[in-house]
BAVO-754410 format. One record per residue: residue in three letters; x, y, z of N, C-alpha, C in turn. Coordinates in steps of 0.2 Angstrom, whole numbers, plus 5000, padded with zeros to 4 digits. Example, Ala and Ser with C-alpha at 12.3 -4.5 7.8 and 13.67 -1.06 7.14 Angstrom:
{site 'Ala', {5066, 4972, 5039}, {5062, 4978, 5039}, {5066, 4984, 5039}};
{site 'Ser', {5064, 4989, 5035}, {5068, 4995, 5036}, {5064, 5000, 5039}};
***
This chain:
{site 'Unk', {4990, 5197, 5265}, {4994, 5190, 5265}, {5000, 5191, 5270}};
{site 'Unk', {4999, 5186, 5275}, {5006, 5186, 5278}, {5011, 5180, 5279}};
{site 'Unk', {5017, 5184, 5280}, {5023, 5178, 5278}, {5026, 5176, 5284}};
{site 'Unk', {5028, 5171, 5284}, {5031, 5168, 5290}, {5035, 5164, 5291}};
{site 'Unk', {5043, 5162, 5289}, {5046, 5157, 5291}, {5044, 5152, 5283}};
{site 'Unk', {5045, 5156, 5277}, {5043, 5152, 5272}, {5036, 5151, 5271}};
{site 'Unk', {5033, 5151, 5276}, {5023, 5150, 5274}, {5021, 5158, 5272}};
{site 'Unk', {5016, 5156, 5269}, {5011, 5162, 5268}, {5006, 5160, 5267}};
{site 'Unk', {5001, 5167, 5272}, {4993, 5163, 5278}, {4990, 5168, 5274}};
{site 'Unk', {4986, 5166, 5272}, {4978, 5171, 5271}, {4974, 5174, 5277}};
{site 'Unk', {4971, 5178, 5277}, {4967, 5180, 5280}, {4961, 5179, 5280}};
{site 'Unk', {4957, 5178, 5282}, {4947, 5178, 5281}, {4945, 5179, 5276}};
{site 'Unk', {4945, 5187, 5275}, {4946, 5190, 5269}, {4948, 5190, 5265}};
{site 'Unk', {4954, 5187, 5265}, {4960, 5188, 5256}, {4956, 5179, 5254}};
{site 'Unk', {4957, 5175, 5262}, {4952, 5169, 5256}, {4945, 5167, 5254}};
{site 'Unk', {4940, 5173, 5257}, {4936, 5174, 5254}, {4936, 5177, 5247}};
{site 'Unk', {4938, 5182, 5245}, {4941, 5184, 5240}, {4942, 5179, 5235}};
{site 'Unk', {4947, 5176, 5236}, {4951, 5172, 5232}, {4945, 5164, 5231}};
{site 'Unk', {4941, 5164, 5233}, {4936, 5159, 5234}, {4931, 5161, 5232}};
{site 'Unk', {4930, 5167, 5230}, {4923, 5172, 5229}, {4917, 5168, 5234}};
{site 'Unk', {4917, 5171, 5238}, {4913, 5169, 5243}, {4912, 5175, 5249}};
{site 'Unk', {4908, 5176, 5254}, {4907, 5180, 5259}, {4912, 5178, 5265}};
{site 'Unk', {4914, 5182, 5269}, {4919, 5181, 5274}, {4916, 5178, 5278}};
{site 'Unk', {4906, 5178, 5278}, {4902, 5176, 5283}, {4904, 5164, 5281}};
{site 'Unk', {4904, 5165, 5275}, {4904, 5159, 5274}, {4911, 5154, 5275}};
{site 'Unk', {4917, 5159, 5275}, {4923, 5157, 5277}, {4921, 5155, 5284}};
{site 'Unk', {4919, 5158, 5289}, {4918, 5158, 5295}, {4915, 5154, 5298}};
{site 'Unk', {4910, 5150, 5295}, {4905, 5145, 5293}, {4908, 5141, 5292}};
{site 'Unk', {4913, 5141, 5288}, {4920, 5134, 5287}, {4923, 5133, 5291}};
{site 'Unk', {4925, 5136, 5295}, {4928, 5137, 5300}, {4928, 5133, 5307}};
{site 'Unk', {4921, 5137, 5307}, {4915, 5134, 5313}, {4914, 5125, 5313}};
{site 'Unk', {4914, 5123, 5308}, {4912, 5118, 5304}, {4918, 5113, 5304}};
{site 'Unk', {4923, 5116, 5305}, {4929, 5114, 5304}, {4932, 5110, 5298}};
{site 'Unk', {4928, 5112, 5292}, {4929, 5111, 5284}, {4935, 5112, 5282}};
{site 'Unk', {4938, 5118, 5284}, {4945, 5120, 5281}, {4950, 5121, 5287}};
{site 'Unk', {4955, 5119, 5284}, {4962, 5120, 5287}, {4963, 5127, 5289}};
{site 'Unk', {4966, 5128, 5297}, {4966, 5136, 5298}, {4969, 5135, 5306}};
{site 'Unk', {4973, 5141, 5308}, {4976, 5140, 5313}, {4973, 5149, 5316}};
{site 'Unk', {4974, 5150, 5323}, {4973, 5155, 5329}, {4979, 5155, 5331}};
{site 'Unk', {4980, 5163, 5328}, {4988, 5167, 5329}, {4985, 5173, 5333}};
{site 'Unk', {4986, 5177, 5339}, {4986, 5183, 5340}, {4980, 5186, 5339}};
{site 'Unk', {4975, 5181, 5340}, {4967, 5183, 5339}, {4964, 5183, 5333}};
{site 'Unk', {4968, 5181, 5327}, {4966, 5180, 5320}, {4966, 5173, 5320}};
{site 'Unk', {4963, 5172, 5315}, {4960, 5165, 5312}, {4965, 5166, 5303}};
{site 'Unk', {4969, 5163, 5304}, {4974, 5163, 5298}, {4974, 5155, 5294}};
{site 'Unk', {4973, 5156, 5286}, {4976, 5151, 5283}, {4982, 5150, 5280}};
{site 'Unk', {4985, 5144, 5281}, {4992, 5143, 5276}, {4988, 5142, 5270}};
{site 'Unk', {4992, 5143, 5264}, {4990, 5144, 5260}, {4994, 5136, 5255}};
{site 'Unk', {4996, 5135, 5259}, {5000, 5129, 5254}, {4993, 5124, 5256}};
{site 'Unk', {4992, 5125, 5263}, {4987, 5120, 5266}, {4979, 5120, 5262}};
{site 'Unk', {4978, 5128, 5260}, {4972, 5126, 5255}, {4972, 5125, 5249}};
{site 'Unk', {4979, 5125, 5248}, {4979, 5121, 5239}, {4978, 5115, 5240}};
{site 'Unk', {4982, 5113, 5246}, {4979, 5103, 5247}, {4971, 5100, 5248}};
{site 'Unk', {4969, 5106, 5251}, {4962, 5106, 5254}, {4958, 5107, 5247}};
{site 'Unk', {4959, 5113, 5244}, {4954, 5113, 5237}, {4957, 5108, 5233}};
{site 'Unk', {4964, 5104, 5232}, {4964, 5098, 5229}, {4960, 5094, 5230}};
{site 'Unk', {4960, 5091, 5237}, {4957, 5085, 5239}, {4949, 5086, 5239}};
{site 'Unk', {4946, 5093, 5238}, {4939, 5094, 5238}, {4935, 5094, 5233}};
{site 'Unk', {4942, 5094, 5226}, {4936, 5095, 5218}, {4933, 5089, 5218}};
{site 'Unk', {4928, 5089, 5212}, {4926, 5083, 5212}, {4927, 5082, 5202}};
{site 'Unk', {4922, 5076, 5200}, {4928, 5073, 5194}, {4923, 5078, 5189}};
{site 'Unk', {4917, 5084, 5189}, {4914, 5087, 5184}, {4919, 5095, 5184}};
{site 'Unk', {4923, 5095, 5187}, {4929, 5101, 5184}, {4927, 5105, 5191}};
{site 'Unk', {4921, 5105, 5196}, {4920, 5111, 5203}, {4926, 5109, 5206}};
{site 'Unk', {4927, 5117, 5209}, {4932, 5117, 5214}, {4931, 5118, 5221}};
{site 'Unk', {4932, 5115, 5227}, {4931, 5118, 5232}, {4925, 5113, 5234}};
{site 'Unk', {4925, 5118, 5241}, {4919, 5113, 5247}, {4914, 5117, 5243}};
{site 'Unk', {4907, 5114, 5245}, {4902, 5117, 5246}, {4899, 5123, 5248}};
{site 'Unk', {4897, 5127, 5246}, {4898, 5136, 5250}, {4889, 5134, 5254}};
***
């Protein structure tokens, strides 16, 4: 996890983890432009405040969370 001027970005990895999902399917999201994510220094980083909005805005009304994997 990294901090920044008050933000803090996930990584690929920390948010496939935390998504339980494959780093290949973050990727996929990415590609897809499904998730929020900025290109810092050759990394593909998450705010993290931005995917609590993002998995807000993505549950649906039977309790899932998240986009579709």
């Amino acid at each position: 996890m990294t901090t920044k001027s008050n933000k803090t970005y996930l990584t690929v990895k920390e948010l496939a983890a935390q998504m339980r999902v494959t780093p290949q399917t973050v990727y996929a999201w990415v590609r897809s432009g499904q998730v929020p994510h900025v290109r810092r220094i050759g990394k593909i980083l998450f705010d993290a405040q931005k995917i609590e909005e993002w998995l807000d805005g993505n549950s649906d009304e039977r309790g899932d969370d998240g986009p579709a994997a």
